[in-house]
FIDOMI-657342 format. One record per residue (C-alpha): x, z negated, y negated. Coordinates in steps of 0.05 Angstrom, whole numbers, padded with zeros to 5 digits, always signed. Layout:
BEGIN
XZY ...
% end
This chain:
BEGIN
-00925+00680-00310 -00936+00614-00339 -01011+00603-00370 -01033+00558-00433 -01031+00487-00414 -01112+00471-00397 -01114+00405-00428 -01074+00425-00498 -01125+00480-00493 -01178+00453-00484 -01176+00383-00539 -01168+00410-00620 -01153+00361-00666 -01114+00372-00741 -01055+00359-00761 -00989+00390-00745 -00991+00446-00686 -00942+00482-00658 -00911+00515-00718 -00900+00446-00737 -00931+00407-00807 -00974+00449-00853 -00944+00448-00927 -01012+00437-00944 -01050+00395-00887 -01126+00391-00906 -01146+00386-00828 -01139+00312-00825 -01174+00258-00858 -01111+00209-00867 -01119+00171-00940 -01078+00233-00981 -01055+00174-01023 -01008+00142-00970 -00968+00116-00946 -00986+00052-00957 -00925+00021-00995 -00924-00046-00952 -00942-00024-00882 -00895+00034-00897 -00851-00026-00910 -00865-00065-00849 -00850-00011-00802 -00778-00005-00837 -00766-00086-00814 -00801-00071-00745 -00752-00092-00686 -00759-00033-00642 -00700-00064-00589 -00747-00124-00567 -00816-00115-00528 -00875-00143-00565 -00910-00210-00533 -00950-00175-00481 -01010-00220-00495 -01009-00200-00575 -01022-00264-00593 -01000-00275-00661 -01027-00210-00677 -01096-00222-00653 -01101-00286-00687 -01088-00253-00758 -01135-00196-00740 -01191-00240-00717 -01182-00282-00781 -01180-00215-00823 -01249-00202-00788 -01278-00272-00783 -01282-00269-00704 -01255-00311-00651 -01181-00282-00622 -01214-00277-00561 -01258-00219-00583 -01199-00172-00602 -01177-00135-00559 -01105-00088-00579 -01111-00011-00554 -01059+00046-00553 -01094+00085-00603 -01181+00094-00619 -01176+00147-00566 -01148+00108-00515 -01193+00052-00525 -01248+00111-00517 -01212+00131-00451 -01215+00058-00431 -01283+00037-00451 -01311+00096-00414 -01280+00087-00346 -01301+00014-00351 -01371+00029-00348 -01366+00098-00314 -01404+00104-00248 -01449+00150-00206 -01502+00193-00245 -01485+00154-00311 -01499+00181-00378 -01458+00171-00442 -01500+00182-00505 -01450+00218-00568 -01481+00236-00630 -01487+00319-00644 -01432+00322-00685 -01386+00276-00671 -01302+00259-00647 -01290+00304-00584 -01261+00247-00539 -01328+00217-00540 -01355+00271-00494 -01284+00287-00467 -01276+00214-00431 -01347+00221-00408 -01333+00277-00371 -01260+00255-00338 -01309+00206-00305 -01354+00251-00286 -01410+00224-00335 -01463+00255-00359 -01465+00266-00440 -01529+00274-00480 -01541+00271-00562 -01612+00250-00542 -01647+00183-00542 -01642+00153-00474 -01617+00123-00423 -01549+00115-00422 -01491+00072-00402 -01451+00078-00457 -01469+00104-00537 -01421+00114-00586 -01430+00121-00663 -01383+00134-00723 -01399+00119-00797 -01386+00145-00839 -01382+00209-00785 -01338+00263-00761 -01335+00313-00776 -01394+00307-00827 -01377+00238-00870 -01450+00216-00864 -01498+00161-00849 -01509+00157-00776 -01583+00166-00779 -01626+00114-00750 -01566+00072-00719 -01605+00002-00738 -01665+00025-00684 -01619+00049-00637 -01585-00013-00637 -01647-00054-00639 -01678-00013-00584 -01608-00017-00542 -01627-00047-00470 -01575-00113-00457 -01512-00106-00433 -01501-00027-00451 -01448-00022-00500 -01453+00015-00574 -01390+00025-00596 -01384+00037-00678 -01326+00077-00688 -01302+00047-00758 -01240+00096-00768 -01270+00119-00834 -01312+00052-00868 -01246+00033-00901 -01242+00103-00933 -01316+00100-00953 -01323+00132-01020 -01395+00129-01038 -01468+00100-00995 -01471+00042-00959 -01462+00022-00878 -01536+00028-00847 -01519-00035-00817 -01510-00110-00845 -01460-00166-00816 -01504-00194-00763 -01523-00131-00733 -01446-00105-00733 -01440-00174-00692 -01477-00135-00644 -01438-00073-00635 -01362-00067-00613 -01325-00043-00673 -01265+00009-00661 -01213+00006-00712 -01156+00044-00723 -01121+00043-00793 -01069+00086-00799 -01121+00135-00814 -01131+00093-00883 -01057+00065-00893 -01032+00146-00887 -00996+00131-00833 -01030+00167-00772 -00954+00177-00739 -00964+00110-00716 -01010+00104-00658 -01050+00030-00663 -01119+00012-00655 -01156-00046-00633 -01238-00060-00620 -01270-00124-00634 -01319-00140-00585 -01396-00166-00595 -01411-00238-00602 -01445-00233-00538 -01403-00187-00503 -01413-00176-00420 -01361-00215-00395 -01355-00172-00335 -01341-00113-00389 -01284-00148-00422 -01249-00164-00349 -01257-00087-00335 -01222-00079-00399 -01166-00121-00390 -01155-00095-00319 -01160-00022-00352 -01110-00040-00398 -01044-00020-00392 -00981-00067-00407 -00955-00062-00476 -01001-00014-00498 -00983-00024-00580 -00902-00021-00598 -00867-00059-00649 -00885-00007-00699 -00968-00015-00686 -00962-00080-00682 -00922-00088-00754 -00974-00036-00780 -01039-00082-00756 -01008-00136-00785 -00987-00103-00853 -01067-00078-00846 -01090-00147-00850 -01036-00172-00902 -01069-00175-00981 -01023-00122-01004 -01048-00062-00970 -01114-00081-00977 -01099-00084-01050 -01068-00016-01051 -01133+00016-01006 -01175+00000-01060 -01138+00029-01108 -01126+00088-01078 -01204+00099-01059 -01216+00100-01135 -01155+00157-01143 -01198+00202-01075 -01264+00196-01108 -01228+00247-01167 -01190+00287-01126 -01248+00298-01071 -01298+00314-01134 -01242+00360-01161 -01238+00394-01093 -01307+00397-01083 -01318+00435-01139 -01268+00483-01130 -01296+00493-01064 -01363+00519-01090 -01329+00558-01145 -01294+00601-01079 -01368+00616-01059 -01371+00554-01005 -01424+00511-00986 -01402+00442-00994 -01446+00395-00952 -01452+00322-00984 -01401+00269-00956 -01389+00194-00962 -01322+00192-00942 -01252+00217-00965 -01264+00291-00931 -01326+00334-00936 -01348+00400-00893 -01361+00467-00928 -01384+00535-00896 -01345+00588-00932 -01386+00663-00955 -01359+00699-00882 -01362+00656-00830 -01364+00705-00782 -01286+00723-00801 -01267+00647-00805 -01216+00643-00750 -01195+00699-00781 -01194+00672-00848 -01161+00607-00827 -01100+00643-00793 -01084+00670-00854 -01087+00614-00891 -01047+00578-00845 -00986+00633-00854 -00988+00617-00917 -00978+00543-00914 -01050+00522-00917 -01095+00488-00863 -01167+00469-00849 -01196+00441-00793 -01251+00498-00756 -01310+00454-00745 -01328+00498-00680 -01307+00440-00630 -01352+00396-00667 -01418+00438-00662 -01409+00467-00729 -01391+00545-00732 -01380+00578-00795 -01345+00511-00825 -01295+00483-00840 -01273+00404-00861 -01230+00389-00918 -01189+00317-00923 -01189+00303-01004 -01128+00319-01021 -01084+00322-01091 -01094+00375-01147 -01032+00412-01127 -01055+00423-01055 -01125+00444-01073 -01088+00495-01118 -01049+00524-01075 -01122+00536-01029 -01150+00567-01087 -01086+00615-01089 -01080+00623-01012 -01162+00641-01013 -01156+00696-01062 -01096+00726-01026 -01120+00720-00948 
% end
């Protein structure tokens, strides 16, 4: 008889499962405003019958100039997670530790361990750290990231995972420009365009990056790794227009995640602060959650557990519009 499949099992993300889209998907923490009208756009007038240039030139150049880097330090990935996956076996050997923060993105600590690496949330030594700000699943400061970085030993990599600093809603990044010249940055912006359908990412690398790192990237990489749909999106990304329409929309999430907010605490939930578009919350019972959210989720209504990320008993909520965070009010009272 034919078992669960171990890795589906054993990785939980949100989004759609396998009875398909939730009519009212609060486990992700896409921008609830999207699509973006001009990447949305973009991907219509994508040529999906022609390979991109392998080398992504174009491409690069406009993202470098939308960062003020050199082309050289961009490098195009798959998706954030396979730019985790890649970063990871580059500097994966024998008896090597990757340090994750305590809460944090699950493929952190899952490549570590494909490669046989050690993971820690301690101060240490380490081959590899990662950091996210604002955080996952949490939407916080990551505490005392400037000393880590100043105390980091040369040539060991901290990789900021930025997937969320365009969907900041309120505090400010615990580091300035020059020391985020220090760091490789992860983006991947179909989280903030709405569009996280289309798999895209790319990292821009220190000023003063290991050289032999970046060869072990591009040998890591493989061919084509971004379609002509990512690569019209990271483009559009860079383009005026949907930077115009991010900021408009951030101002439209700050109401709807204070609306939701509330009406979390008015169903008896903890809502832990958050300075991003999606907040955590420990409802009255969590010892019935799973129960809880199965029942929500037959009645069109989903949450992400926060069990994979070290947090029992909660759950996180993406910000999402008035009519959604209605019907959770409705599906609550009737679970």
């Amino acid at each position: 008889m034919a078992g669960a499949d171990p890795v589906q099992a054993a990785r939980v993300h949100g989004g759609p499962d396998a009875k398909g889209p939730a009519a009212h998907d609060f486990s992700t923490n896409a921008n609830a405003c999207g699509p973006c009208p001009a990447a949305l756009q973009a991907l219509q007038f994508a040529d999906p019958t022609r390979y991109p240039d392998p080398g992504y030139g174009v491409l690069r150049e406009q993202l470098a100039a939308f960062h003020g880097v050199v082309p050289a330090r961009v490098l195009v990935a798959a998706s954030a997670s396979e730019f985790i996956m890649r970063i990871t076996a580059a500097v994966a050997r024998p008896g090597a530790f990757v340090q994750v923060p305590a809460h944090a993105y699950g493929d952190y600590a899952w490549a570590a361990q494909a490669q046989g690496m050690a993971v820690r949330s301690a101060d240490g030594p380490a081959q590899l750290l990662w950091a996210c700000e604002p955080s996952s699943p949490l939407g916080q400061a990551h505490a005392g990231l400037a000393a880590q970085l100043k105390a980091l030993a040369p040539q060991v990599p901290l990789v900021l995972d930025c997937a969320y600093a365009p969907l900041r809603l309120a505090g400010q990044a615990s580091l300035d420009g020059a020391q985020r010249q220090q760091v490789w940055q992860l983006w991947s912006p179909n989280k903030a365009l709405g569009l996280t359908g289309v798999r895209a990412a790319y990292a821009v690398a220190p000023l003063q990056a290991d050289p032999q790192l970046l060869a072990r990237l591009a040998q890591l990489a493989p061919s084509w790794p971004v379609g002509s749909h990512g690569v019209a999106m990271l483009q559009a990304w860079t383009d005026r227009a949907a930077q115009d329409w991010l900021a408009a929309s951030l101002a439209r999430l700050r109401v709807w995640k204070a609306r939701q907010a509330l009406l979390c605490s008015d169903l008896g939930w903890q809502v832990l602060d958050s300075d991003a578009n999606f907040f955590c919350a420990r409802p009255p019972e969590p010892a019935r959650l799973a129960e809880d959210l199965a029942r929500l989720r037959a009645q069109g209504v989903q949450l992400r557990d926060c069990a994979s990320f070290g947090l029992p008993g909660h759950v996180r909520l993406g910000a999402l519009a008035p009519a959604h965070q209605d019907a959770l009010a409705q599906a609550w009272a009737r679970r």
